[in-house]
N, C-alpha and C positions, 0 to 999 in steps of 0.2 A: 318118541317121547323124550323130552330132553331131561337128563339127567340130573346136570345142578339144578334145575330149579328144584326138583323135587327135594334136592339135598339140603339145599338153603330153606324149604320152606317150614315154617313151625308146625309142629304135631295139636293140632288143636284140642285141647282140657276142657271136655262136658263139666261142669260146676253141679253140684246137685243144687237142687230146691232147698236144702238143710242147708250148705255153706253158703249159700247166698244169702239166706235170713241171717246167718249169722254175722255174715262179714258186715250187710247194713245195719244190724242191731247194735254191733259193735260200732260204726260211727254213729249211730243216731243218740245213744249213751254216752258219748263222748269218750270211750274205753280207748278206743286206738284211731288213729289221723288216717284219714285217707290214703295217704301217699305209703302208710305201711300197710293195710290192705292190698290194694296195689302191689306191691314189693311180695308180701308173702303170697298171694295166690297168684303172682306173675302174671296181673288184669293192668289194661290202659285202664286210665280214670274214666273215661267215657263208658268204660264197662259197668264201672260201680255206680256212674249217678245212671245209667241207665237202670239195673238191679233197684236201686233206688226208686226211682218213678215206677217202675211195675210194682215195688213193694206197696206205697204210697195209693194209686190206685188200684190195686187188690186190696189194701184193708179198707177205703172209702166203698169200694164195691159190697164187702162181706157184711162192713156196717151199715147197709142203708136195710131202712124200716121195712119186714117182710110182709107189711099189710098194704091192704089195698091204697090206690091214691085218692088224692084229696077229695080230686073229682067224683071219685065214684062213691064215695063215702056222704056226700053231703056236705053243709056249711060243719061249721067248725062251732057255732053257739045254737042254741036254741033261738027261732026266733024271738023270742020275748026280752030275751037279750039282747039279740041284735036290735032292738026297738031302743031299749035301757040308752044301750050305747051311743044309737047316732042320736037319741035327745043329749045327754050329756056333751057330745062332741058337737053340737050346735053351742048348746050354750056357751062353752067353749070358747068358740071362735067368735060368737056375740062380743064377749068379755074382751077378748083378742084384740077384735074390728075397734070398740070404743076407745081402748087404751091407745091403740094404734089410732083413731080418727076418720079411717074408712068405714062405712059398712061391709057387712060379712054376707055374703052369699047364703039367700034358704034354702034351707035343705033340700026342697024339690029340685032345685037347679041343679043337683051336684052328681056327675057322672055315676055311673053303678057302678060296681065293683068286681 
């Protein structure tokens, strides 16, 4: 086993889950500059923005909706609305097409959704 290297190499500091929130709360508030985080908890910067992105994707994770998805839920309007709607957004584009000087596409033609 060779010796210097062991001597030269640094003792590696577990950070907890707490000072990590803290340190990126603390730049994300604008409280203190990167490059003094860095300094006091003696991290390369690619450690922080790393800390960073896991922080960033763990709260997009924690906040997404704990109910089912769309798909399995159903449309999102009653039909009778959806009815409402694509006459309204015909007319629409009627209104659209004349001002513009084209004809507008009937509704049957128009892809589903």
């Amino acid at each position: 086993m060779n010796t210097t290297t062991d001597k030269t190499r640094k003792e590696r500091t577990v950070r907890s889950a707490r000072e990590k929130c803290q340190a990126v709360l603390a730049l994300w508030t604008g409280r203190r500059r990167p490059s003094e985080i860095c300094h006091d908890l003696a991290i390369p910067a690619n450690l922080l923005h790393g800390w960073q992105e896991r922080a960033m994707e763990g709260m997009l994770t924690a906040l997404e909706p704990r109910t089912r998805k769309q798909e399995e839920r159903g449309p999102m309007l009653a039909p009778r609305m959806e009815k409402l709607l694509d006459r309204k957004l015909a007319r629409l584009e009627m209104r659209i097409a004349r001002q513009a000087g084209t004809k507008a596409r009937p509704a049957a033609e128009k892809p589903a959704a």
